[in-house]
KOLDRENSE-76161 format. One record per residue: residue in one letter; x, y, z of N, C-alpha, C, O, CB in turn. Coordinates in pm, whole numbers. Glycine has a CB too. Example, Ala and Ser with C-alpha at 12.3 -4.5 7.8 and 13.67 -1.06 7.14 Angstrom:
2
a, 1319, -569, 780, 1230, -450, 780, 1320, -330, 780, 1424, -332, 846, 1131, -447, 905 .
s, 1285, -225, 708, 1367, -106, 714, 1290, 3, 787, 1341, 114, 804, 1408, -60, 572 .
//
This chain:
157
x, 1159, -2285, 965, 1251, -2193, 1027, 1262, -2064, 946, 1250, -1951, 993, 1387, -2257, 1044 .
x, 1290, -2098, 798, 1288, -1957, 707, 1188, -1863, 725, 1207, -1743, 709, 1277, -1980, 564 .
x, 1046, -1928, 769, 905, -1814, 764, 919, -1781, 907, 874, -1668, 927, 720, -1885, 719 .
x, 968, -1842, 1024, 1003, -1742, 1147, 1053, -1625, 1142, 1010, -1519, 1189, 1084, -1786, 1225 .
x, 1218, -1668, 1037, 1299, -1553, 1035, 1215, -1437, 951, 1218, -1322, 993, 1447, -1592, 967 .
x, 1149, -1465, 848, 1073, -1363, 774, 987, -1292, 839, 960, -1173, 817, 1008, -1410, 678 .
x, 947, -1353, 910, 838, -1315, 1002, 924, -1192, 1158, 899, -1079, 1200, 761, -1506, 1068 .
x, 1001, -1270, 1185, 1067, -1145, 1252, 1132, -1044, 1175, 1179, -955, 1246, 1166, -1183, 1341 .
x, 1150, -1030, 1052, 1215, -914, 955, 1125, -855, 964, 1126, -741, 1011, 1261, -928, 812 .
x, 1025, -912, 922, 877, -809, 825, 752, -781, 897, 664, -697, 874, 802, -900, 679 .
x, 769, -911, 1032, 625, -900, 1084, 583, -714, 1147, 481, -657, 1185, 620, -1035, 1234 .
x, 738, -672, 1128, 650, -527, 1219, 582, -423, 1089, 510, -324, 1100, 802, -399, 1336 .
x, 639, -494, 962, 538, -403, 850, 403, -416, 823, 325, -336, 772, 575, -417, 722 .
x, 383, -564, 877, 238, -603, 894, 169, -527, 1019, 50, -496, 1011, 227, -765, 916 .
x, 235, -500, 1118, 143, -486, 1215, 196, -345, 1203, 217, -306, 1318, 143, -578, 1357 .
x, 216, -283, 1145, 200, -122, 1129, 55, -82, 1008, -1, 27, 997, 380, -54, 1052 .
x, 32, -183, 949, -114, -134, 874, -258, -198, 955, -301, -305, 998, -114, -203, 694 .
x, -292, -78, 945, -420, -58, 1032, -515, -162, 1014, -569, -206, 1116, -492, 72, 1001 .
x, -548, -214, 895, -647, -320, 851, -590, -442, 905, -682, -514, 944, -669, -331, 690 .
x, -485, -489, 923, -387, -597, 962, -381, -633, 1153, -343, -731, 1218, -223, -532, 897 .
x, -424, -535, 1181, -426, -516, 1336, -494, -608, 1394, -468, -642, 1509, -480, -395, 1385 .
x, -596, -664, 1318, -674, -798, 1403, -679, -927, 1391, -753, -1015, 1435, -789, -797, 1405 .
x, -547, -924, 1293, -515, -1083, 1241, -453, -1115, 1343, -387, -1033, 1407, -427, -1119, 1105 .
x, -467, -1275, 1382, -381, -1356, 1461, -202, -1340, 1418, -157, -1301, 1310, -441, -1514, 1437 .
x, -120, -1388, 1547, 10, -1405, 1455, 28, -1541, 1321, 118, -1536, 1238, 133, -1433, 1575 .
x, -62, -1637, 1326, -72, -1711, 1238, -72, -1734, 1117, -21, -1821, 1047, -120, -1734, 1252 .
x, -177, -1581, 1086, -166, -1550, 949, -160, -1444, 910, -203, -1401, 803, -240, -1587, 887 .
x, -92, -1377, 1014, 15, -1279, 998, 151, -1347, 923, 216, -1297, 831, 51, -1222, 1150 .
x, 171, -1468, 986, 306, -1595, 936, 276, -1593, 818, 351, -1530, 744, 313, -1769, 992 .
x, 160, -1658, 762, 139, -1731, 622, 163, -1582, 559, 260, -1568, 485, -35, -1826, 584 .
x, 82, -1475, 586, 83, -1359, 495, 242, -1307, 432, 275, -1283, 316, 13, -1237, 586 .
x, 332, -1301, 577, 458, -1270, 577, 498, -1335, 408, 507, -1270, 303, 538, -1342, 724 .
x, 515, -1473, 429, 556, -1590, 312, 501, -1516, 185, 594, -1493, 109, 474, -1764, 334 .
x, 349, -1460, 125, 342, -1445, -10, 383, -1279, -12, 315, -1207, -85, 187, -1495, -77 .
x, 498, -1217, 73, 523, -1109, 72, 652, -1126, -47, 731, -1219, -36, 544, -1055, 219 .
x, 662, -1021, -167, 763, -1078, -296, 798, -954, -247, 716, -873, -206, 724, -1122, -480 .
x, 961, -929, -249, 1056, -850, -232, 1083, -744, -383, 1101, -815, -483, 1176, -948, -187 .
x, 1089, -590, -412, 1074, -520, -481, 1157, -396, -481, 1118, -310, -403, 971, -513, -474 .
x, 1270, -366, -556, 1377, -237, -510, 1348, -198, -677, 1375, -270, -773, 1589, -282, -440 .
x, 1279, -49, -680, 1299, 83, -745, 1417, 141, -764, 1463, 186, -659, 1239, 168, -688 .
x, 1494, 159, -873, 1587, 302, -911, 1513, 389, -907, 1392, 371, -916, 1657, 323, -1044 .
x, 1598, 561, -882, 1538, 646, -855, 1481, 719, -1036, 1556, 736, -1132, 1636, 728, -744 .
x, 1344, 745, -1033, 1282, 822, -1132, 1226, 652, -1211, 1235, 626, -1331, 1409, 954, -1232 .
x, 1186, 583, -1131, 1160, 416, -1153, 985, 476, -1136, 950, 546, -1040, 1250, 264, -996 .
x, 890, 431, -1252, 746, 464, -1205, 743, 304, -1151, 800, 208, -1202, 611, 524, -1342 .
x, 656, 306, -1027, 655, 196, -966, 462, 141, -1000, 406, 33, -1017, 717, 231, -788 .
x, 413, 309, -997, 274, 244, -1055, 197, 354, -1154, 219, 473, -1138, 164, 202, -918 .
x, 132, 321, -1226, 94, 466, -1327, -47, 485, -1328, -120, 388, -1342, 137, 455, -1498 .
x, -95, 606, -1313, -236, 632, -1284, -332, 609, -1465, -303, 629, -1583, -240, 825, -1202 .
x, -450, 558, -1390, -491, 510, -1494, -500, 314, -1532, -592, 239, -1565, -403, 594, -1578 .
x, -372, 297, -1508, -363, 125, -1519, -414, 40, -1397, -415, 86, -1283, -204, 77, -1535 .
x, -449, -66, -1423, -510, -190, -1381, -426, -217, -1232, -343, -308, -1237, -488, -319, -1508 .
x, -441, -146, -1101, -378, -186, -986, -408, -341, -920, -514, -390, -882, -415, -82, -892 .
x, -264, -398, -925, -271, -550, -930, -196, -583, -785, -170, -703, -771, -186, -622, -1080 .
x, -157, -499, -679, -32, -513, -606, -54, -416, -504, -60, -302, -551, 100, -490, -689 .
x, -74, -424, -333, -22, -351, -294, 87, -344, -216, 117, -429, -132, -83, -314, -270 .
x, 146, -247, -238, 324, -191, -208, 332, -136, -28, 280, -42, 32, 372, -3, -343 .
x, 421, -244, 10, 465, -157, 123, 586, -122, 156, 684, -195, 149, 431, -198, 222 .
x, 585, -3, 196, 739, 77, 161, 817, 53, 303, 784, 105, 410, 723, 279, 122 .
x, 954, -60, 276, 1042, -72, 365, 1137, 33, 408, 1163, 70, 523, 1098, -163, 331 .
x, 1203, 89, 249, 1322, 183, 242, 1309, 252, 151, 1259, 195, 54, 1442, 135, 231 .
x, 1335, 369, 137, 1337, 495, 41, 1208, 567, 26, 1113, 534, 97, 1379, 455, -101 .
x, 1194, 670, -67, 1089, 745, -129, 1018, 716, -183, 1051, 634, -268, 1102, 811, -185 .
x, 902, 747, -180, 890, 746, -352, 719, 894, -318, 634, 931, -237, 827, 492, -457 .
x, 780, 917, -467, 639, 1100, -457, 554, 1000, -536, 587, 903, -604, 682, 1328, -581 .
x, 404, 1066, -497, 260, 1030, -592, 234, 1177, -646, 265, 1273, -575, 100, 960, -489 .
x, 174, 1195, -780, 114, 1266, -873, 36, 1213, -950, 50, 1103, -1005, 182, 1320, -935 .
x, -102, 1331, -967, -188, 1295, -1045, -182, 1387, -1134, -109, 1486, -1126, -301, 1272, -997 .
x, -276, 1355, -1246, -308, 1423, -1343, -363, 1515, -1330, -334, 1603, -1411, -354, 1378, -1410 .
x, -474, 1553, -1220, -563, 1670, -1197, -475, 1754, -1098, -531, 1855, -1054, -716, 1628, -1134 .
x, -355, 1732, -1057, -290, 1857, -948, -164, 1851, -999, -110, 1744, -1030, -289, 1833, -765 .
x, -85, 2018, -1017, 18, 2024, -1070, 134, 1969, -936, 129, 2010, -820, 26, 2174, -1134 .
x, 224, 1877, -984, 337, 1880, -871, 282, 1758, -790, 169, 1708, -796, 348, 2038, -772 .
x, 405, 1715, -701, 375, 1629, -612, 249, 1618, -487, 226, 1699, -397, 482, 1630, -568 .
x, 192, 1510, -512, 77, 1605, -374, 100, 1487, -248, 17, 1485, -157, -165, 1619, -430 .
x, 207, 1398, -247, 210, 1299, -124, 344, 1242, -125, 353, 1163, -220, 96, 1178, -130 .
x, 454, 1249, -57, 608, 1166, -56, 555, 1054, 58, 498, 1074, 166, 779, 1282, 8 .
x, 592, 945, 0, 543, 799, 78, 686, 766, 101, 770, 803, 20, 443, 662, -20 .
x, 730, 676, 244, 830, 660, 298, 806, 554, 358, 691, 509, 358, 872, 750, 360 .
x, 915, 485, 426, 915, 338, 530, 786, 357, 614, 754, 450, 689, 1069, 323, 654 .
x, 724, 252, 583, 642, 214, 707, 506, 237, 601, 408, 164, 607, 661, 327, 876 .
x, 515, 317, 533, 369, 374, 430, 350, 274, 334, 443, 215, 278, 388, 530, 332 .
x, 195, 249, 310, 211, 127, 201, 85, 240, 95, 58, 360, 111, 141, -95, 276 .
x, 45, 164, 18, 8, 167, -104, -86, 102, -203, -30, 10, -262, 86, 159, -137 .
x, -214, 120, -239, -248, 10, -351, -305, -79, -253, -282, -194, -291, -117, -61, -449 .
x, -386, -77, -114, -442, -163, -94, -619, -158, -135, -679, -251, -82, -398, -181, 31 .
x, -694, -77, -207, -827, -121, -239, -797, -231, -366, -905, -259, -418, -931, 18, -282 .
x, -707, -287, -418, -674, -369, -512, -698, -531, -455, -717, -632, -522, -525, -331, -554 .
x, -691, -517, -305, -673, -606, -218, -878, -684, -199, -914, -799, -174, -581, -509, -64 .
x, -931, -605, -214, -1091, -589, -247, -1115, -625, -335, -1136, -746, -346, -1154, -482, -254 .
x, -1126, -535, -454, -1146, -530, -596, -1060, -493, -698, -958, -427, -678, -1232, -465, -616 .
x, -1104, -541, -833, -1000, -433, -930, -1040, -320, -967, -1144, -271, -1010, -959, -479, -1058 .
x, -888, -273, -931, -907, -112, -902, -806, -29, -1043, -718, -76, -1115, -828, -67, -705 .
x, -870, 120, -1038, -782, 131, -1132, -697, 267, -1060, -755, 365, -1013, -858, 147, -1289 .
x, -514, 246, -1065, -471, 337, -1017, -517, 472, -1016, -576, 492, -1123, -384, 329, -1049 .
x, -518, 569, -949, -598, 688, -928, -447, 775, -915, -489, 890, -909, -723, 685, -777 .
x, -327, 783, -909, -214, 877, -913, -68, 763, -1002, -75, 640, -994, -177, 937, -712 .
x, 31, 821, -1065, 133, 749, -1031, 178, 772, -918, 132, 851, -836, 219, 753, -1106 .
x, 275, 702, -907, 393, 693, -795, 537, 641, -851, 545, 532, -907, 345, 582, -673 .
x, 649, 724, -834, 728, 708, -881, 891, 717, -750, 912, 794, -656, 694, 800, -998 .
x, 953, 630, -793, 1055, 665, -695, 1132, 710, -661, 1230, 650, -705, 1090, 638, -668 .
x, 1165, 804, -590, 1256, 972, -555, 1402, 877, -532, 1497, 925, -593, 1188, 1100, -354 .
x, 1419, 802, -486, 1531, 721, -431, 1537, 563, -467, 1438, 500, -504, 1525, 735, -280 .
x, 1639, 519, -455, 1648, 346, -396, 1571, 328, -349, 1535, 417, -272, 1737, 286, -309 .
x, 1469, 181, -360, 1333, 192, -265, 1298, 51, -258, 1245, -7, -353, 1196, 288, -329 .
x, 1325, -5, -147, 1272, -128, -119, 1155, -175, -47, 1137, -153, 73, 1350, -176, -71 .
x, 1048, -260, -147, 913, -281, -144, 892, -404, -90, 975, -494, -103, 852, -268, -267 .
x, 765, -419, -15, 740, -599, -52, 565, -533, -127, 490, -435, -119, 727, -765, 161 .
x, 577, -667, -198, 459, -644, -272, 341, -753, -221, 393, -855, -178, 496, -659, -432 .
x, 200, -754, -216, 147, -880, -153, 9, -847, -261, -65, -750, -245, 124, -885, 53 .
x, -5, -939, -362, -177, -917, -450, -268, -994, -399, -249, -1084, -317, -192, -961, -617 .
x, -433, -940, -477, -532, -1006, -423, -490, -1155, -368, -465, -1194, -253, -636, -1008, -524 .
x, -493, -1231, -507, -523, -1405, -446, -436, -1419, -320, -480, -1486, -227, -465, -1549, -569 .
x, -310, -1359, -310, -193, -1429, -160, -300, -1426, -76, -352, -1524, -22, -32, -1319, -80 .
x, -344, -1265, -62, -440, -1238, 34, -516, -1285, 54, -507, -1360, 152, -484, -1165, 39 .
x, -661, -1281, -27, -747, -1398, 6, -760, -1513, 62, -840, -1548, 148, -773, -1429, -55 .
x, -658, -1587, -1, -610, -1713, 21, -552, -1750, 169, -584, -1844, 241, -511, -1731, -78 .
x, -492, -1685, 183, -451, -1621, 350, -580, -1622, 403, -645, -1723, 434, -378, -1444, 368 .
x, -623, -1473, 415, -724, -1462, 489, -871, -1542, 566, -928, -1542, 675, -742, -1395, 434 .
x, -884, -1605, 434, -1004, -1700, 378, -1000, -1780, 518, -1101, -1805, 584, -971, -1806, 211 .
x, -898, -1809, 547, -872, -1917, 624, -878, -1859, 814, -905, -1912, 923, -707, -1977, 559 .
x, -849, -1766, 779, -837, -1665, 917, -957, -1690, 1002, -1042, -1751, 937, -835, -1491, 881 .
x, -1004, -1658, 1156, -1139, -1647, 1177, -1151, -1488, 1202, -1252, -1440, 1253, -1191, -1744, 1299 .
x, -1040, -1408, 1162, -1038, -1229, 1136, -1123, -1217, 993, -1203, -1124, 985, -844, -1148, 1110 .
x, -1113, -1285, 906, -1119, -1249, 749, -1256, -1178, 768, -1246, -1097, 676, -1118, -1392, 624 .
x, -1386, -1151, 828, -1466, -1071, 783, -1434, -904, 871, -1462, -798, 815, -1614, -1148, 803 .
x, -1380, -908, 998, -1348, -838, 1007, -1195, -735, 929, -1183, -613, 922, -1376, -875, 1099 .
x, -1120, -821, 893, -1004, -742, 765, -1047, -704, 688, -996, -601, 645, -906, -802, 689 .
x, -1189, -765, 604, -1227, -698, 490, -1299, -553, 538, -1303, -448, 474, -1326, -796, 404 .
x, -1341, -575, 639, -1442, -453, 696, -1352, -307, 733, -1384, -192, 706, -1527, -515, 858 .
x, -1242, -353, 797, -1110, -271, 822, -1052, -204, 728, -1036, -82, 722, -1012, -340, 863 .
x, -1008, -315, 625, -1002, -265, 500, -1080, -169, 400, -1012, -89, 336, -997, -348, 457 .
x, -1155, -170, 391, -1270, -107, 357, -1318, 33, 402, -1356, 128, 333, -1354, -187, 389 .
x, -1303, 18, 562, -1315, 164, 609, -1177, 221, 605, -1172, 339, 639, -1376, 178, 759 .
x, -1049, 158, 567, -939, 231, 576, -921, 305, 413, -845, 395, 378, -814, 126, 628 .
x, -1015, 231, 337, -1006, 256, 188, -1060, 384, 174, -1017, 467, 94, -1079, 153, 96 .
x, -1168, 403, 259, -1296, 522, 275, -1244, 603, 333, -1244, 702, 260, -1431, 498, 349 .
x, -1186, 630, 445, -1028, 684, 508, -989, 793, 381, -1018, 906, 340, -879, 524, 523 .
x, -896, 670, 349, -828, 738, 283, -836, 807, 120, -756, 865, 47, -747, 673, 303 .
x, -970, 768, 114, -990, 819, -25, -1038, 969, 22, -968, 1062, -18, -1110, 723, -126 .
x, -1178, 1006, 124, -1192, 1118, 218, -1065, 1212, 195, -1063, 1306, 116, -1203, 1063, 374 .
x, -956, 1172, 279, -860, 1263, 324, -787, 1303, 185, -748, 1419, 166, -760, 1195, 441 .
x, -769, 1187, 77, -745, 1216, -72, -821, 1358, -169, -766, 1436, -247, -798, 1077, -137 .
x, -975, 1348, -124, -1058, 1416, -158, -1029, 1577, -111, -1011, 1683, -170, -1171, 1351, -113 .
x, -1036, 1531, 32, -977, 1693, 99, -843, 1753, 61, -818, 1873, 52, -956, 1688, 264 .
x, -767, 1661, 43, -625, 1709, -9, -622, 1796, -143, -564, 1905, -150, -535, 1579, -38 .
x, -710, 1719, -277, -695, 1802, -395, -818, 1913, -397, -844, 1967, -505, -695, 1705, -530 .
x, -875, 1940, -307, -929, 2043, -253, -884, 2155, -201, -938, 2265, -201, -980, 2010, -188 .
x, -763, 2116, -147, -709, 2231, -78, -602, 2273, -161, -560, 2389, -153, -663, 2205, 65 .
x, -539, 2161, -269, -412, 2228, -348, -530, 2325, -455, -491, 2430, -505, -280, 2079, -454 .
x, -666, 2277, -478, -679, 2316, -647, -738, 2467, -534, -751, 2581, -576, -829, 2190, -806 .
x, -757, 2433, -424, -825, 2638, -369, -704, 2687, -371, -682, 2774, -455, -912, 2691, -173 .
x, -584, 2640, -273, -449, 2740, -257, -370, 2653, -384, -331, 2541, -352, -349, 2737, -64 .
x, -348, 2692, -507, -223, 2624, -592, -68, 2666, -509, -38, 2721, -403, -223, 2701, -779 .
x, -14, 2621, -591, 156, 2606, -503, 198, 2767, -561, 162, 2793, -675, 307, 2432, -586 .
x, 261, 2857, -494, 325, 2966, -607, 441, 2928, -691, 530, 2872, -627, 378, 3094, -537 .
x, 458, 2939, -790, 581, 2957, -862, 672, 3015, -870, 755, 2989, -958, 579, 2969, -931 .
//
């Protein structure tokens, strides 16, 4: 009964990420369960660029800004519904920005093994990894174009 109710809290955070779209509700269920609950104070680094990404974050409630080292200033505010840190979900990865939290910020967190372990079992699992993968390529692309366009136009001061 508890993983129903979880499952109606959370199941719509699952089915708001794109890679997640072709899982059954089944293990969408099991996935729900190794989802660990996560609340940030504000100016809380939640992940630091450079370190060993072990977790990815999906953002229920609050802020939180990403910055890197190569662009002055914030270059992305992540909010409800936005997640985070999923090529970790693949391989080990090494953070590429921090992210830190502008506000109160409530996370669920889900790492490789839940996933796998989940998935493994799925008859989606080669297509999630494939999803995954092009959503990784996605978004690293649009990452690419982004510090492209801050380092041609910088911010004025």
């Amino acid at each position: 009964m508890s993983v129903e109710i979880a499952f109606h809290i959370n199941g719509a955070k699952l089915n708001s990420i794109p890679f997640l779209k072709c899982c059954d509700d089944a293990t969408k269920l099991l996935l729900v369960t190794f989802l660990q609950p996560r609340v940030f104070i504000p100016s809380e680094c939640v992940v630091k660029e450079g370190e060993r990404g072990s977790v990815m974050h999906i953002i229920q409630r609050g802020a939180l800004e990403v910055t890197c080292s190569q662009v002055e200033g914030p270059i992305r505010i992540l909010s409800s519904g936005d997640f985070f840190g999923a090529s970790c979900l693949l391989e080990s990865t090494t953070n590429r920005a921090t992210v830190t939290a502008v506000d109160y910020c409530d996370c669920f967190t889900l790492d490789k093994e839940d996933f796998n372990e989940v998935i493994d079992g799925s008859p989606a699992a080669q297509t999630m990894r494939v999803n995954l993968a092009n959503s990784i390529m996605e978004s690293q692309a649009s990452n690419k174009r982004a510090f492209q366009n801050i380092s041609r136009y910088p911010k004025c001061t």
